[in-house]
MIZAMI-109215 format. One line per 3 residues: number of its first residue (from 1); their letters; for each residue x, z, y of N, C-alpha, C. Coordinates in Angstrom, 3 decimals, padded with zeros to 6 digits. Atoms other than C-alpha are relative to their C-alpha. Layout:
<nodes>
NUM	A	X Z Y X Z Y X Z Y ~ ...
</nodes>
This chain:
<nodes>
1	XXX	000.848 000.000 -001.159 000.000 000.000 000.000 000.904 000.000 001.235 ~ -000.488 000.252 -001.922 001.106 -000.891 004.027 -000.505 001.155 000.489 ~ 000.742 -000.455 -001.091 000.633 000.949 006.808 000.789 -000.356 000.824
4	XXX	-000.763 000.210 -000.658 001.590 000.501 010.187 000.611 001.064 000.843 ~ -001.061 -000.986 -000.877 004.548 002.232 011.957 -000.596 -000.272 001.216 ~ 000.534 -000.026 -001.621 002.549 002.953 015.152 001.709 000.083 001.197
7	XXX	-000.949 -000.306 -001.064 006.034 003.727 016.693 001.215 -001.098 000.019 ~ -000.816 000.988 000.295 007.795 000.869 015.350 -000.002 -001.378 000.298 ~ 000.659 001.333 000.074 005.217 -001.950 015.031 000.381 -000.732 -001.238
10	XXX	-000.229 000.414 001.709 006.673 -002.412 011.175 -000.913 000.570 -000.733 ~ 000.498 -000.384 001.189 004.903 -002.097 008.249 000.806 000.450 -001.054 ~ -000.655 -000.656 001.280 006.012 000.250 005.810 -000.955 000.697 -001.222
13	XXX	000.668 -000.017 001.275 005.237 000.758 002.059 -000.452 001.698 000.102 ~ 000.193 -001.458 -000.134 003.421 004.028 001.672 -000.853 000.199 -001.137 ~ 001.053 000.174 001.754 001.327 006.026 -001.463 -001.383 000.010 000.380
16	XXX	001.869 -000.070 -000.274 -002.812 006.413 -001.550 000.266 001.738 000.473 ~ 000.197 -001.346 -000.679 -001.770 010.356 -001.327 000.573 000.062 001.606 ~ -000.315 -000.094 -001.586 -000.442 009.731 002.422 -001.586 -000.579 000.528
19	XXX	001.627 -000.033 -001.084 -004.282 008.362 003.503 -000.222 001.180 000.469 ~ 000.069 -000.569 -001.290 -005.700 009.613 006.296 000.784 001.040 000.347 ~ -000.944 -000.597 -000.217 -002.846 010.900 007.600 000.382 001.238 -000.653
22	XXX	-000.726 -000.671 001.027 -001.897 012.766 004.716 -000.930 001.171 -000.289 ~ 001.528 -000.589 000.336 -005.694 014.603 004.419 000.279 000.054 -001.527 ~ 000.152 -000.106 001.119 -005.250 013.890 000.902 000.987 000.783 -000.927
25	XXX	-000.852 -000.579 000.382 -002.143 015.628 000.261 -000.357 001.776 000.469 ~ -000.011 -001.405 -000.488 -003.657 018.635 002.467 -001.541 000.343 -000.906 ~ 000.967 -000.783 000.683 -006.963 019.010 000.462 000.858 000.090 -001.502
28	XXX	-000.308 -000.185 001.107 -004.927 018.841 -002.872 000.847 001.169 000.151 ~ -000.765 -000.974 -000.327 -002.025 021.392 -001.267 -001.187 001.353 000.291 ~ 001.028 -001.172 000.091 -005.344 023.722 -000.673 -000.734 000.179 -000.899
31	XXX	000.122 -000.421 001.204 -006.494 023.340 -003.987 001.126 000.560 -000.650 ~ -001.428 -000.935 000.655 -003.115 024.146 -005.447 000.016 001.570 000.241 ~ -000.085 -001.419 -000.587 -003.387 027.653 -003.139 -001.324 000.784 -001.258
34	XXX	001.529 -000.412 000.427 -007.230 028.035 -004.368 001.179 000.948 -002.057 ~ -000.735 000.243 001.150 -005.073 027.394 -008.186 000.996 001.343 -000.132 ~ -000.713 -001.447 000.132 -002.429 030.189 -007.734 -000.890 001.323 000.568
37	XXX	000.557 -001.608 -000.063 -004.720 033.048 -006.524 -000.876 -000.118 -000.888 ~ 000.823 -000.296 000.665 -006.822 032.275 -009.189 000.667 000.577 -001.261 ~ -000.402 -000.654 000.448 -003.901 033.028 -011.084 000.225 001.016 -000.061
40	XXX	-000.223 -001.313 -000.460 -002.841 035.682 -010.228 -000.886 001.285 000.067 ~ 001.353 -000.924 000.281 -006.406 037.381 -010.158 000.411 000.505 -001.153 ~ -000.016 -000.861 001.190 -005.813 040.298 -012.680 -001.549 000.088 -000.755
43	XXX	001.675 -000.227 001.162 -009.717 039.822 -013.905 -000.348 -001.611 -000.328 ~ 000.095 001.391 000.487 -009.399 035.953 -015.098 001.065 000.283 -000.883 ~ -000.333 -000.119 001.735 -008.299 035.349 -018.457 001.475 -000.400 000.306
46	XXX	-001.483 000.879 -000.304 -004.115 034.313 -017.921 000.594 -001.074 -001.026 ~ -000.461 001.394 000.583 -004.177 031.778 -020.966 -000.542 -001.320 -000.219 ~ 000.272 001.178 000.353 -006.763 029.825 -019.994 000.767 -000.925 001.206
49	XXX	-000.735 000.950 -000.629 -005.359 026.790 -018.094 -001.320 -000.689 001.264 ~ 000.650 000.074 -001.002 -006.690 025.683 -014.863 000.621 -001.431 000.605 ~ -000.034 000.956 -000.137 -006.832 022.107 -013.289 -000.052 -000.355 001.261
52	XXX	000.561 000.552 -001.080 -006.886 020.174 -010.169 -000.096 -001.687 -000.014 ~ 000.678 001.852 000.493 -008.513 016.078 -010.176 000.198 -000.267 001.331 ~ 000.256 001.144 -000.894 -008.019 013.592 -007.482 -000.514 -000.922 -000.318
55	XXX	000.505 001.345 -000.312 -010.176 011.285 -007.041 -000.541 -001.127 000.664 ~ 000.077 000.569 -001.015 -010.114 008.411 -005.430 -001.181 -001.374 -000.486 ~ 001.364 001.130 000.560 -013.548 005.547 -005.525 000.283 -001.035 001.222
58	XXX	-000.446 001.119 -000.982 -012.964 002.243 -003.933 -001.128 -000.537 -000.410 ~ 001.205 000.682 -000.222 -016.369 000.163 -002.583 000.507 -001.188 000.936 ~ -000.627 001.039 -000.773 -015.259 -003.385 -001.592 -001.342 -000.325 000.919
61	XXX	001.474 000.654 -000.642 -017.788 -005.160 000.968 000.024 -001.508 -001.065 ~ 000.525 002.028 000.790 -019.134 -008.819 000.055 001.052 -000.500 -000.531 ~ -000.841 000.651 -000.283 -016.335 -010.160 001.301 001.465 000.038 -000.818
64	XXX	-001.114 -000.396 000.483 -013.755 -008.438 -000.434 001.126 000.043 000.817 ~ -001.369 -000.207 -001.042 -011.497 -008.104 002.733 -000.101 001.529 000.367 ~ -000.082 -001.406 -000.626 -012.159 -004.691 003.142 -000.389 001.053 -001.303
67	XXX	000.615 -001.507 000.936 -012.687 -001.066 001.216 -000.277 001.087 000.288 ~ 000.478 -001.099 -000.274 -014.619 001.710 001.746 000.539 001.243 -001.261 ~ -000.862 -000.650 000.594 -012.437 004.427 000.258 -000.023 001.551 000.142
70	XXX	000.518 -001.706 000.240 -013.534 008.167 -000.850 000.840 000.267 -000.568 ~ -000.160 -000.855 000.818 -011.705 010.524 -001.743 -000.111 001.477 -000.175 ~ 000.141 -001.209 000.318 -012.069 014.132 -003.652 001.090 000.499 -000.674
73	XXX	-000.862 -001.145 000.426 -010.265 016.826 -004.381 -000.706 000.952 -000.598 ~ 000.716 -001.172 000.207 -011.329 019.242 -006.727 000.665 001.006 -001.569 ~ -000.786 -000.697 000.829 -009.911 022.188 -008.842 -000.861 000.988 -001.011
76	XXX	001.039 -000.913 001.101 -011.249 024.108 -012.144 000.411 001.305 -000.286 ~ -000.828 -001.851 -000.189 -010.467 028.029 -011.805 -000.395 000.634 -001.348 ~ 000.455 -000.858 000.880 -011.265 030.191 -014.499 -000.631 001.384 000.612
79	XXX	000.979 -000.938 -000.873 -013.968 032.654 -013.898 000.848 001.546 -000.591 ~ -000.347 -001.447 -000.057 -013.399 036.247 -013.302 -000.689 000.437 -001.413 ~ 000.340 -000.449 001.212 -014.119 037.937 -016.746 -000.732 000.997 000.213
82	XXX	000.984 -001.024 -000.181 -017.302 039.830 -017.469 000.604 001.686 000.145 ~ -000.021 -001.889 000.708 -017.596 043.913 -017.219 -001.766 000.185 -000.653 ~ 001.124 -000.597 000.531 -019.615 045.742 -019.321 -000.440 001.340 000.108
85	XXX	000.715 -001.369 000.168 -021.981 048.793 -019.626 -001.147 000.137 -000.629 ~ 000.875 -000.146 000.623 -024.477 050.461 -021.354 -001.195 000.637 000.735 ~ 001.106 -000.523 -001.107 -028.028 051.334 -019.542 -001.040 001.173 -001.494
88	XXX	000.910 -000.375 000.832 -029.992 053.892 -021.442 -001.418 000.410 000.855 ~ 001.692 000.286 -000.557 -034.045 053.441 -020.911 -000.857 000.412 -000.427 ~ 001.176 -000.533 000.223 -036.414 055.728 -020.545 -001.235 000.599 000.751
91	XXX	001.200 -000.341 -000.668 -039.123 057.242 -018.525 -000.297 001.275 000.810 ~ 000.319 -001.301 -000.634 -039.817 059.952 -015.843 -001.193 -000.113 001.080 ~ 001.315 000.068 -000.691 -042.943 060.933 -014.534 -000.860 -001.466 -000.370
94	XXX	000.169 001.412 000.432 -044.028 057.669 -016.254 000.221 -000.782 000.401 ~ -001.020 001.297 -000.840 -041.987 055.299 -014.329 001.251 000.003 -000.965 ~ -000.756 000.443 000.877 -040.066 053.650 -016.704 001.726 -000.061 000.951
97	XXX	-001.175 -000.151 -000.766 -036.230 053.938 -015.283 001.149 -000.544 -000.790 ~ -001.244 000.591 000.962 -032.539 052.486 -016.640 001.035 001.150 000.828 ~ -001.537 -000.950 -000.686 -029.245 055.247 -016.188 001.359 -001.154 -000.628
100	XXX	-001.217 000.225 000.891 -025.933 053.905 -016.931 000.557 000.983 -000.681 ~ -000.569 -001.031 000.980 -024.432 055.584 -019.706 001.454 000.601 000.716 ~ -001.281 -000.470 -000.179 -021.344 057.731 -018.783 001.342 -000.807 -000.934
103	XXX	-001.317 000.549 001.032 -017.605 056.810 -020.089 000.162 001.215 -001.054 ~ -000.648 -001.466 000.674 -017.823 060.342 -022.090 -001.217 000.223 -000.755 ~ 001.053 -000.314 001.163 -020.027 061.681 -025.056 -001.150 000.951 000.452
106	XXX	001.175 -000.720 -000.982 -023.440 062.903 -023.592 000.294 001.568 -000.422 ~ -000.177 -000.931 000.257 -023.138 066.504 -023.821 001.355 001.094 000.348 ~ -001.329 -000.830 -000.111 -019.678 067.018 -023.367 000.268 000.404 001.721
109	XXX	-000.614 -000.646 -000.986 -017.738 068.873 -020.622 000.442 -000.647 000.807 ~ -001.003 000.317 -000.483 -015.963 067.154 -017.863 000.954 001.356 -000.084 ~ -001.214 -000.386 000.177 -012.491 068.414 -017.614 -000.108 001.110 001.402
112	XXX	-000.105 -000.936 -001.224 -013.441 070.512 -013.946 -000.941 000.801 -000.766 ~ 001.026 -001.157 000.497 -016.246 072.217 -015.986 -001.343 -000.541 000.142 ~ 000.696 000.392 -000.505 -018.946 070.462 -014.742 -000.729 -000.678 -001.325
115	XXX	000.382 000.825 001.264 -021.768 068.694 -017.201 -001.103 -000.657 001.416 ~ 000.919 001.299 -001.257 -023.967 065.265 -015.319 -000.470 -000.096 -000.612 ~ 000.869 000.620 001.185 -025.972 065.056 -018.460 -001.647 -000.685 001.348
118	XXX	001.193 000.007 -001.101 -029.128 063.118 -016.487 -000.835 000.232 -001.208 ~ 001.438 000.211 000.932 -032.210 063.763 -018.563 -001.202 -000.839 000.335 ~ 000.598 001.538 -000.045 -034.750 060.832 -019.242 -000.599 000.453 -001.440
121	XXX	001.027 -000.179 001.424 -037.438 060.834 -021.826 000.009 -001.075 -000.647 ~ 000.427 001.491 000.491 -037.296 058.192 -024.546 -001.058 -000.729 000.015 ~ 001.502 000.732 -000.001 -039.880 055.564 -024.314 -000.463 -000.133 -001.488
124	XX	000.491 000.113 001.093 -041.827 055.857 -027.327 -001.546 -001.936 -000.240 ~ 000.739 000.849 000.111 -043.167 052.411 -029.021 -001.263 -000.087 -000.022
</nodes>
């Protein structure tokens, strides 16, 4: 591909990633960024592999002297990895309600002395 040396008045050979003045090199250089902090995220999986696509779509006119010329940039992250918990469901004052379960065995002690047991009535079928 040509372009012209505005400062020269020569034509010099140049790639498709220098279009519009090098737009295409700066949305792919900001996917790349997007690409490393998605690495780096400690809650995305680190072996799955992650991608970035250029693509470029060329629409000639009639004539074929000219091209209407799109392009995209776009990168495939790996999603942040679920959390889990357990809701236990039951009923007060007959309003059905959900608690999250504690990280510790209902009943037991925290370690200051303290017990959070919430009480909740099972829902009977």
């Amino acid at each position: 591909m040509l372009k012209l040396d505005t400062s020269t008045g020569e034509m010099i050979e140049t790639s498709l990633l220098d279009l519009i003045d090098g737009g295409v090199k700066e949305l792919a250089d900001l996917n790349f960024r997007r690409v490393l902090d998605n690495i780096r995220d400690v809650n995305t999986d680190p072996k799955k592999a992650r991608s970035i696509t250029v693509k470029f779509t060329f629409a000639p006119n009639q004539d074929r002297d000219s091209v209407s010329t799109k392009v995209q940039v776009e990168c495939k992250l790996v999603p942040v990895k679920p959390v889990e918990t357990t809701l236990d469901i039951g009923s007060d004052g007959g309003k059905v309600i959900a608690v999250e379960r504690q990280k510790y065995t209902p009943g037991q002690m925290k370690i200051d002395g303290t017990n959070t047991d919430t009480k909740i009535h099972a829902l009977r079928a």
